[in-house]
C-alpha positions as CSV (number, residue, x, y, z in Angstrom):
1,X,89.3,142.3,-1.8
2,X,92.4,143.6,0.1
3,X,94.9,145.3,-1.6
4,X,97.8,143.3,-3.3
5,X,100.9,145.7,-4.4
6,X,100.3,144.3,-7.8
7,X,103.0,146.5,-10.3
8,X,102.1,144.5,-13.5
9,X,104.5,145.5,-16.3
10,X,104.6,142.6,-18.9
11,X,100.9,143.7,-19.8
12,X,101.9,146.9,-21.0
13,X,103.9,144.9,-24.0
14,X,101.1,144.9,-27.1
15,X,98.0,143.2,-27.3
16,X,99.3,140.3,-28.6
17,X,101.6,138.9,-26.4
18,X,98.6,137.5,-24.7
19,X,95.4,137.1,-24.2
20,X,93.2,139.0,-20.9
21,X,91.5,135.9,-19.2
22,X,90.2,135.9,-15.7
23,X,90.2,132.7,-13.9
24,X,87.0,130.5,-14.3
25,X,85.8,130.0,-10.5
26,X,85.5,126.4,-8.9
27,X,83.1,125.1,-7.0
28,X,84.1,124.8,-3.4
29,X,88.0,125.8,-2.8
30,X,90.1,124.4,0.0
31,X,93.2,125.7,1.1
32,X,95.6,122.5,1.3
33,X,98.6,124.4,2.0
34,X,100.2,128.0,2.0
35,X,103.3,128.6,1.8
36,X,103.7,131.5,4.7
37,X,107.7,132.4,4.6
38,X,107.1,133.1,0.8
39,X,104.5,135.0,1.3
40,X,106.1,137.2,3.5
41,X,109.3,137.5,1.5
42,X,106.6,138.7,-1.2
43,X,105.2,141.2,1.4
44,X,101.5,139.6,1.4
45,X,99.7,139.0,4.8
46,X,99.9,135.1,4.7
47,X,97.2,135.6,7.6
48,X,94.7,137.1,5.0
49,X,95.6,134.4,2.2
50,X,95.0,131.7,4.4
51,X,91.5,133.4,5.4
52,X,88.1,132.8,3.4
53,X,88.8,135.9,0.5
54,X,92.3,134.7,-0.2
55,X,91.7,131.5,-0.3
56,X,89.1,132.6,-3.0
57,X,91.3,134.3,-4.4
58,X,94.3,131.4,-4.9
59,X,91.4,128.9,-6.2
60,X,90.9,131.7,-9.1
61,X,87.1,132.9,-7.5
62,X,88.0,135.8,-6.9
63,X,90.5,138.8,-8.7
64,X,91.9,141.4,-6.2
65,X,92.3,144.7,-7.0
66,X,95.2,145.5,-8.6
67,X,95.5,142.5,-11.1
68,X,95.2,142.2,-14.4
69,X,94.8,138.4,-15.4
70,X,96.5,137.2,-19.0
71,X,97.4,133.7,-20.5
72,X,100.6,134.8,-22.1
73,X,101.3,133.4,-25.6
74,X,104.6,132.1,-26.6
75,X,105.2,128.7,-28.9
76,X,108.3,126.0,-28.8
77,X,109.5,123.2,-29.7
78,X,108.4,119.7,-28.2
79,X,110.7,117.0,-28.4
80,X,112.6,118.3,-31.1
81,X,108.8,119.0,-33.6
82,X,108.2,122.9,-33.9
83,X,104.4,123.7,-32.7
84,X,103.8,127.8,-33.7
85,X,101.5,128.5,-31.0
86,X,101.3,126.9,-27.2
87,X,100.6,129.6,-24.6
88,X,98.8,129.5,-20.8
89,X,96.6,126.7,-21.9
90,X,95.3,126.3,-18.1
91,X,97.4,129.1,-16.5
92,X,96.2,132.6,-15.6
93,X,98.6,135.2,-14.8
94,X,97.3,137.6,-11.9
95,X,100.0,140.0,-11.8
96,X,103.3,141.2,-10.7
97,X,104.6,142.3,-7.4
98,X,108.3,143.3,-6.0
99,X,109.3,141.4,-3.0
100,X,111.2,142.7,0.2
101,X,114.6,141.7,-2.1
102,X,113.6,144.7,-4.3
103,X,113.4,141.8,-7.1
104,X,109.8,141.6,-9.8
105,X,108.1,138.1,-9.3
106,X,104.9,136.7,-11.4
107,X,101.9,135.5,-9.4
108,X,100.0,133.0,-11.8
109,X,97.7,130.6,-10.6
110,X,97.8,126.8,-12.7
111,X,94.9,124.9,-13.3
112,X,92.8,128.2,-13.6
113,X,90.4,127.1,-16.4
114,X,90.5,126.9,-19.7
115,X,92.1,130.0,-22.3
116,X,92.3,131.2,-25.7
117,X,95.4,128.8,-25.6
118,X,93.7,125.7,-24.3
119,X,93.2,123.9,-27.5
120,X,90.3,122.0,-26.4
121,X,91.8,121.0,-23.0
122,X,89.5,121.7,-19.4
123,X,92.6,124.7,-18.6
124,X,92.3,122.7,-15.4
125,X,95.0,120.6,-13.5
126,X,94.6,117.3,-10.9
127,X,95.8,117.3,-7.6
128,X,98.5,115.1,-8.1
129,X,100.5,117.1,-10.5
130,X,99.6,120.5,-8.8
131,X,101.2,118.7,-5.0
132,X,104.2,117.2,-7.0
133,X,105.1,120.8,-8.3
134,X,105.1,122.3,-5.1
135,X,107.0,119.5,-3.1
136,X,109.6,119.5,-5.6
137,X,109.8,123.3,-6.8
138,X,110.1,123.6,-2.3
139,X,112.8,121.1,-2.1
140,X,114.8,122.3,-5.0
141,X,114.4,126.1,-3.4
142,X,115.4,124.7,-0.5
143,X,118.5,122.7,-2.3
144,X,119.8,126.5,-3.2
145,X,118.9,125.3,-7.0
146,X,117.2,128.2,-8.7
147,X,113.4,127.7,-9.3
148,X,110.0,129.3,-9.5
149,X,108.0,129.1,-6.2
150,X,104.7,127.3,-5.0
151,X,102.8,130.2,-2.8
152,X,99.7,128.3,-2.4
153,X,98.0,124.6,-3.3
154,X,93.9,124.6,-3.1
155,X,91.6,121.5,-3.8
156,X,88.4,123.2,-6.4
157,X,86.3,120.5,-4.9
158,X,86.0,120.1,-8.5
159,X,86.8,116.4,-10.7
160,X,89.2,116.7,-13.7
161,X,88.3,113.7,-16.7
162,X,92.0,112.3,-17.3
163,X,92.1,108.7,-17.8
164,X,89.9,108.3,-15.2
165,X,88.1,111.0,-12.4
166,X,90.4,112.8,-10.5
167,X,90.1,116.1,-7.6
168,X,91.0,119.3,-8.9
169,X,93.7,121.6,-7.8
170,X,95.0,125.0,-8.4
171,X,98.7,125.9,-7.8
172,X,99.8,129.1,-7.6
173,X,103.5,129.6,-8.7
174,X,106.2,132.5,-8.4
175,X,108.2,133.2,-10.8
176,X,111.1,135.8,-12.0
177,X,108.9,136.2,-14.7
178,X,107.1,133.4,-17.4
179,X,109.6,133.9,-20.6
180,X,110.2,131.3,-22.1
181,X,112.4,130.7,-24.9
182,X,109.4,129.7,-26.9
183,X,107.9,133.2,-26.0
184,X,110.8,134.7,-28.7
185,X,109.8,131.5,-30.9
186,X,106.1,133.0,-31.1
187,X,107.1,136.2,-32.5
188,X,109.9,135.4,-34.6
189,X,108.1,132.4,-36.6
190,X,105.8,135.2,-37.3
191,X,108.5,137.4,-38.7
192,X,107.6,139.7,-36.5
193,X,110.9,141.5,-35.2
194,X,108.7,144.4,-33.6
195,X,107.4,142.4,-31.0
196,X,110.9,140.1,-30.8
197,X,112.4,143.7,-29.9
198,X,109.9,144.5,-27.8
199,X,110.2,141.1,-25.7
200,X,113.9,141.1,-25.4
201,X,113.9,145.4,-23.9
202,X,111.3,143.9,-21.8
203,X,113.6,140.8,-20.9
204,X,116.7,143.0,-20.3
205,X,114.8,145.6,-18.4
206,X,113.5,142.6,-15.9
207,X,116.2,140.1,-15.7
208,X,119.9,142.4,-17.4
209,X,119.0,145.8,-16.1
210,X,122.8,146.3,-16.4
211,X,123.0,144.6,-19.8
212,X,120.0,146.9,-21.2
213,X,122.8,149.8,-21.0
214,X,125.7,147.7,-22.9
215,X,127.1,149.0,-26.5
216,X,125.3,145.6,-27.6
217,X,122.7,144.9,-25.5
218,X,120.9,142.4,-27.3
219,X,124.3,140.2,-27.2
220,X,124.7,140.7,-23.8
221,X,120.7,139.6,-23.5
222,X,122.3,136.2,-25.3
223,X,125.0,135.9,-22.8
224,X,123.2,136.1,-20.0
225,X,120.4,133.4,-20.7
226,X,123.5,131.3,-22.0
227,X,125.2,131.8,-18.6
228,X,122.3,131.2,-16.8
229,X,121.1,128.1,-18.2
230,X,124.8,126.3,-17.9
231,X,124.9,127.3,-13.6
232,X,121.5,125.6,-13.7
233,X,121.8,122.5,-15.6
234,X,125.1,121.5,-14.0
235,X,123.2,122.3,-10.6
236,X,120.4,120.0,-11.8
237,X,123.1,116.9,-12.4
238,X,125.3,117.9,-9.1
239,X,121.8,116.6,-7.5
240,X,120.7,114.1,-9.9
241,X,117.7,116.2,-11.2
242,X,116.0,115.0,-14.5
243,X,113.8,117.6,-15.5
244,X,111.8,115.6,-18.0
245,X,110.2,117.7,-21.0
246,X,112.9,120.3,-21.7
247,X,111.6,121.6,-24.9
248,X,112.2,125.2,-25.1
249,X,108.7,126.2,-24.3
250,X,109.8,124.9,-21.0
251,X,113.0,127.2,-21.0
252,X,112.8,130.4,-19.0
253,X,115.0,133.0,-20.0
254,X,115.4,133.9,-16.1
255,X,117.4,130.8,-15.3
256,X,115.1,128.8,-12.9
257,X,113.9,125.5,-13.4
258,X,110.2,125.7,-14.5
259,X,107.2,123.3,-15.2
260,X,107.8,120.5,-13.2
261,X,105.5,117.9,-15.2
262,X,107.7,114.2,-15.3
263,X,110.7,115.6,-13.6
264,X,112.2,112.9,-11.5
265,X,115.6,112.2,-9.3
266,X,118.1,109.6,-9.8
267,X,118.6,106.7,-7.4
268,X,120.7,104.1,-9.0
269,X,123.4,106.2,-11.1
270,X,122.8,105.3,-14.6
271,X,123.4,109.0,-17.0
272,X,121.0,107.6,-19.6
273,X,118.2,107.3,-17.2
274,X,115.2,108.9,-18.3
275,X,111.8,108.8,-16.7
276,X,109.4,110.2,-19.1
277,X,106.6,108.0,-20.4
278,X,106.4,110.1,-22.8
279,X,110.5,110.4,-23.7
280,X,110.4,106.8,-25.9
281,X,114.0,107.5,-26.9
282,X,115.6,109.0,-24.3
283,X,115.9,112.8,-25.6
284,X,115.9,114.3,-22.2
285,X,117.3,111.8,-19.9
286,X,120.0,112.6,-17.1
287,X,122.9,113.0,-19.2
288,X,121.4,114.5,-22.1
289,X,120.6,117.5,-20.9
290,X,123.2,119.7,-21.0
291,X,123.3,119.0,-24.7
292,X,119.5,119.8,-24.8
293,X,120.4,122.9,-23.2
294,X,122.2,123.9,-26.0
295,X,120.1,123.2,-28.7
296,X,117.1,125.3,-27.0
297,X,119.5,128.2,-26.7
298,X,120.5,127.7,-30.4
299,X,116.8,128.3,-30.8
300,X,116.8,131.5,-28.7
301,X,119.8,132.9,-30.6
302,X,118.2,132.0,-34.0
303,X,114.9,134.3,-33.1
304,X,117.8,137.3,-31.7
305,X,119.7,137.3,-35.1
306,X,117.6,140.6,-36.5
307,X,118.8,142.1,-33.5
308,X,122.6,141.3,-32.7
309,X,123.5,142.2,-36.3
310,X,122.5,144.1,-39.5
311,X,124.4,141.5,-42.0
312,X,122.5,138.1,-41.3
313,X,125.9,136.3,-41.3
314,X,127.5,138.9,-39.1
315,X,125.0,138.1,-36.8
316,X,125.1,134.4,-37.2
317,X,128.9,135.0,-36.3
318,X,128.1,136.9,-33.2
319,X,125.3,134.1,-32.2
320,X,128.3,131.2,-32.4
321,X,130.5,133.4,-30.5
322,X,128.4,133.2,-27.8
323,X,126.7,130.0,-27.8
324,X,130.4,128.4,-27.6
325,X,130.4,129.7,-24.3
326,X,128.4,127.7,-23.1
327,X,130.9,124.8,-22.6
328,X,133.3,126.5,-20.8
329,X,130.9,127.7,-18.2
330,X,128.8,124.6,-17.5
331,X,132.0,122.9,-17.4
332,X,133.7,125.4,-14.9
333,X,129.9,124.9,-13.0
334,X,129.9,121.2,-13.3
335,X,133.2,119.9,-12.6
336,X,134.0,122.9,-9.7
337,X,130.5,121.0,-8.0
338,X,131.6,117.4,-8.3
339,X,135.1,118.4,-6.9
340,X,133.2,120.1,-4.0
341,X,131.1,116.8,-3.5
342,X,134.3,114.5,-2.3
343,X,135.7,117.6,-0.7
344,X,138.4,118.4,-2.7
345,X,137.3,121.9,-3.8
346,X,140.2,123.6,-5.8
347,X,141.8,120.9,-6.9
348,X,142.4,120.9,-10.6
349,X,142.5,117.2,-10.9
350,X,139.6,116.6,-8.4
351,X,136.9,116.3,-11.1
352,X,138.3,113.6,-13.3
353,X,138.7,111.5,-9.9
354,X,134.9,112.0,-9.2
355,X,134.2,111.4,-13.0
356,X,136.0,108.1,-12.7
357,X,133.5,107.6,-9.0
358,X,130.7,107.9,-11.2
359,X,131.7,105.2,-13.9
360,X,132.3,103.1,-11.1
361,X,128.9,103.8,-9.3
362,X,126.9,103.4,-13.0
363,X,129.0,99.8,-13.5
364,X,127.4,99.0,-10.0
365,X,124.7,100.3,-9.7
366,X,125.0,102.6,-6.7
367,X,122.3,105.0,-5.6
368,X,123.6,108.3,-6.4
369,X,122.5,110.9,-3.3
370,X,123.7,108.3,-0.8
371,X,126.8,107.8,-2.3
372,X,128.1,111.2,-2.3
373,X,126.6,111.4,1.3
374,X,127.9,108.6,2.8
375,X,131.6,109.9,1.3
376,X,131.1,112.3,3.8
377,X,131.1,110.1,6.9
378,X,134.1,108.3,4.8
379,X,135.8,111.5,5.0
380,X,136.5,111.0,8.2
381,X,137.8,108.1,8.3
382,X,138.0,104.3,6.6
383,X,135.8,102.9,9.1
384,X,132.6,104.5,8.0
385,X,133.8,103.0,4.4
386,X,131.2,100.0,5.0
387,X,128.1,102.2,4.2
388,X,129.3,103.4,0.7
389,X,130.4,99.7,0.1
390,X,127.6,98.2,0.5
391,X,125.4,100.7,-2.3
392,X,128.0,99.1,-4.6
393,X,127.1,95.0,-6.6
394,X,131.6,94.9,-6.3
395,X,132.5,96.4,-3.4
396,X,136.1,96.2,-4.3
397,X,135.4,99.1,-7.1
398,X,134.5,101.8,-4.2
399,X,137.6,99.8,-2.7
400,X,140.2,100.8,-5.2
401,X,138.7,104.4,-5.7
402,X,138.5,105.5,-1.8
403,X,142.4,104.4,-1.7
404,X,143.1,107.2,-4.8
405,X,140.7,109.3,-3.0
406,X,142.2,109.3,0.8
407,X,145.6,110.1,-0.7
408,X,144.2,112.9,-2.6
409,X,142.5,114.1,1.0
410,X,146.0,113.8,3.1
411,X,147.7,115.9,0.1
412,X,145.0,118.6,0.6
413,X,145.9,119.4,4.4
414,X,142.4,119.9,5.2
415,X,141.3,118.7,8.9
416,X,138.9,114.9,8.2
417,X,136.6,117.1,10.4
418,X,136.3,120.4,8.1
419,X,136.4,118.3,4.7
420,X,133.4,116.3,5.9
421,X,131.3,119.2,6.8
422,X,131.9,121.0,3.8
423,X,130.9,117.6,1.7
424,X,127.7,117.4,4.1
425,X,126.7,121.0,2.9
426,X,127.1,120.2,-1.3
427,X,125.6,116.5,-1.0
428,X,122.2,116.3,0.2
429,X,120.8,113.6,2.9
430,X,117.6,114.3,1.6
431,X,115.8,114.6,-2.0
432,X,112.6,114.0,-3.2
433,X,112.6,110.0,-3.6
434,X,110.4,109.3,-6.5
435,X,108.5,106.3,-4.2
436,X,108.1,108.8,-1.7
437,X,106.1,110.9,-3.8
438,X,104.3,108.7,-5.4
439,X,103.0,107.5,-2.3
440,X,102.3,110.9,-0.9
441,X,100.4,111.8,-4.2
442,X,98.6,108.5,-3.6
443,X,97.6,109.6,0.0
444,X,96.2,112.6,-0.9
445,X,94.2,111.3,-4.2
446,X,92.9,108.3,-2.6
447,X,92.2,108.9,0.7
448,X,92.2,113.1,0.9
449,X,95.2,112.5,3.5
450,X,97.7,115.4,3.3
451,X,99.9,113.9,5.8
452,X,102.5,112.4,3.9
453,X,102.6,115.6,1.8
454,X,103.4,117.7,5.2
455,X,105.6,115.4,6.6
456,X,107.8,115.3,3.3
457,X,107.6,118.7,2.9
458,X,108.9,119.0,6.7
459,X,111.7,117.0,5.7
460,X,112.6,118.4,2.1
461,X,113.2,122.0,3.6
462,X,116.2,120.9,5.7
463,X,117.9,118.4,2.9
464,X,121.2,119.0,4.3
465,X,120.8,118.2,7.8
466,X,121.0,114.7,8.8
467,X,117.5,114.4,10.7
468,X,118.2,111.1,12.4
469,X,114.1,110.7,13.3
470,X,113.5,110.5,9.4
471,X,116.4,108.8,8.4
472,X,114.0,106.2,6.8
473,X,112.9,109.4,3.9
474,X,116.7,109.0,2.6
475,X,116.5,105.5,1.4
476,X,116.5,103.9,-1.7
477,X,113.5,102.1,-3.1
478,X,113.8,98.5,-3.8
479,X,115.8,97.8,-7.1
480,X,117.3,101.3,-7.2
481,X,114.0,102.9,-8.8
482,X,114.3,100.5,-12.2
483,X,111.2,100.5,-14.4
484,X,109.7,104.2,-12.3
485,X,108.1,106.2,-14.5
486,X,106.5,109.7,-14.8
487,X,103.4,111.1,-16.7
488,X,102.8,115.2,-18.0
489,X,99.9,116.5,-15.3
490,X,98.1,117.6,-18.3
């Protein structure tokens, strides 16, 4: 097979951090879509991926030269309950390669067959799951929301047994790297600091080059996943993102948003939304999660302590010291956003008016992406007021908030003009609506038409533009999305 610049370091860590699998073949692969700019910004010939060998090669048939396939063993906690050992249960790692940015990025392929990790599962994945990961991973790439990547979607021509018969897929995924917080969990319920050390130099030489070189490096390691995590989780409510399943084994240590299984968007504003069918009590809904976040890096600082100190409650002390941190800078994240999305960036008091918005929109109702885009028009003037009215059971609470916010505008100096397009670049006209992929998935599954899943994926790579000829993929689903739920692609 033609040559891949494959530069695979995580397999030169010890035996056990995982487990060499190649991927189990499928029976007749079919490219259903590559993802060609990526592929060049990875510095592969998209034209040779998309021909007969690398199609073989995305389905898992075939294993270029240069990689060295592993399931990667880490553990984590899942909805709050401990389990000691998780790992690639249907996920092969090929390799690694450095992009044209000079930056490392993971090449695994999902649904690749079963592993010493599958725990009696088929290691394979349906379509459905493998084409809501990309859309979504695409469209929140394309919201400037750090993420891993979807190179390359291909049918097995294969069924998967779930509740019923399903076609077969294989995604393959780019990735900073596949660390997860529950990777440091594995090692350090094992008591084994040797390989805990060993993870975190490999973590800081990949993701805190600068940090490796610090008097305390492993605190700096800390900081740096903790600083991470709060850009990313106020980025994910700025655009009404519920992720779904944040347990930790679902926490990379690289700051991107990974393992899109029941992730979801909001319509109707409500912060205890949750979408889960698994999430009965709401752990991980909308609001929740920055609080979530928290607690998973509580569980990353516990497996660190042998490192940041000699004296356990010295280093208990230093773990604190930098989990407090986290407030401060989601806060600094989160608010500085909402104050950017009614376009009054800089203004101290600007987020406790949008804060006040939001009660208002989750007392009515209001669709949350087309509220904050429809402000833009408003910020132009009263008379485009009618379209955020009418998102709203009471007009008259918009009503008493846009006079609070128009004074705060004149006070600000800034041109109607310039304030609007600086709102229209923070507030998306476009996300993933959840009926809009559920009826794309449905497309595809039901009738192997992949037309719905181009056209959306057309749409989702410009979300900030307006695209009057698809206006119709920016509306609301009847009743604002109640009752919508997700399911785990597994």
């Amino acid at each position: 097979m033609t040559a891949i610049p494959f530069d695979n370091s995580y397999v030169r860590l010890p035996d056990r951090f995982f487990a060499r699998r190649a991927p189990t073949p499928v029976a007749a692969p079919r490219l259903i879509r590559l993802n060609r700019p990526l592929a060049a910004k990875l510095g592969l010939d998209p034209d040779w991926l998309a021909g007969p060998a690398g199609v073989e090669m995305l389905a898992g048939n075939g294993v270029p030269d240069g990689a060295d396939p592993i399931a990667t063993a880490y553990a984590g906690h899942q909805f709050g309950n401990f389990v000691p050992q998780l790992g690639d249960g249907r996920a092969v790692l090929l390799g690694e390669v450095v992009d044209r940015d000079g930056q490392r990025r993971d090449i695994q392929l999902k649904g690749a067959g079963p592993t010493p990790f599958s725990r009696r599962g088929d290691g394979r994945a349906a379509l459905g799951p493998v084409l809501r990961e990309y859309l979504v991973s695409e469209a929140m790439a394309a919201l400037g929301i750090p993420t891993t990547r979807a190179l390359a979607a291909v049918a097995t021509g294969e069924p998967v047994l779930r509740e019923t018969r399903l076609p077969g897929a294989v995604l393959a995924r780019v990735a900073a790297s596949h660390i997860r917080v529950g990777t440091f969990q594995y090692f350090a319920t094992r008591g084994d600091t040797e390989a805990v050390r060993a993870l975190a130099d490999h973590a800081l030489a990949r993701h805190d080059p600068e940090a490796a070189a610090a008097v305390h490096p492993y605190r700096a390691l800390l900081d740096g996943v903790i600083a991470r995590q709060a850009d990313l989780v106020a980025a994910w409510l700025l655009v009404g993102f519920v992720h779904g399943v944040m347990n930790t084994d679902n926490m990379s240590v690289a700051g991107e948003t990974i393992d899109y299984g029941p992730c979801a968007f909001l319509d109707a504003y409500d912060p205890r939304t949750s979408f889960s069918s698994i999430d009965a009590h709401g752990r991980y809904a909308y609001g929740q999660q920055p609080g979530i976040a928290v607690w998973n890096l509580t569980r990353l600082a516990e497996t660190l302590l042998p490192l940041l100190a000699e004296d356990e409650a010295a280093a208990v002390e230093v773990a604190e010291a930098a989990l407090v941190k986290f407030k401060s800078r989601f806060e600094a994240a989160y608010r500085g956003g909402l104050a950017r999305k009614i376009g009054l960036s800089g203004d101290p008091d600007a987020a406790a008016l949008a804060d006040d918005l939001l009660v208002r929109m989750a007392g009515n109702r209001a669709d949350f992406t087309l509220t904050f885009r429809r402000l833009c028009d408003a910020a132009e003037g009263p008379e485009a007021d009618a379209g955020v009215r009418d998102l709203f059971v009471d007009p008259t609470a918009y009503d008493a908030w846009a006079v609070r916010w128009r004074g705060r505008l004149a006070e600000a100096g800034r041109s109607p003009a310039a304030t609007a397009a600086a709102m229209r670049a923070v507030n998306p006209a476009f996300i993933p609506r959840n009926h809009r992929v559920e009826a794309m998935i449905a497309a595809a599954v039901e009738q192997d038409d992949f037309g719905p899943f181009e056209a959306l994926s057309a749409v989702l790579s410009r979300p900030y533009d307006d695209q009057p000829a698809h206006a119709h993929y920016a509306e609301a689903p009847e009743g604002g999305g109640a009752g919508y739920r997700t399911f785990c692609g597994t």
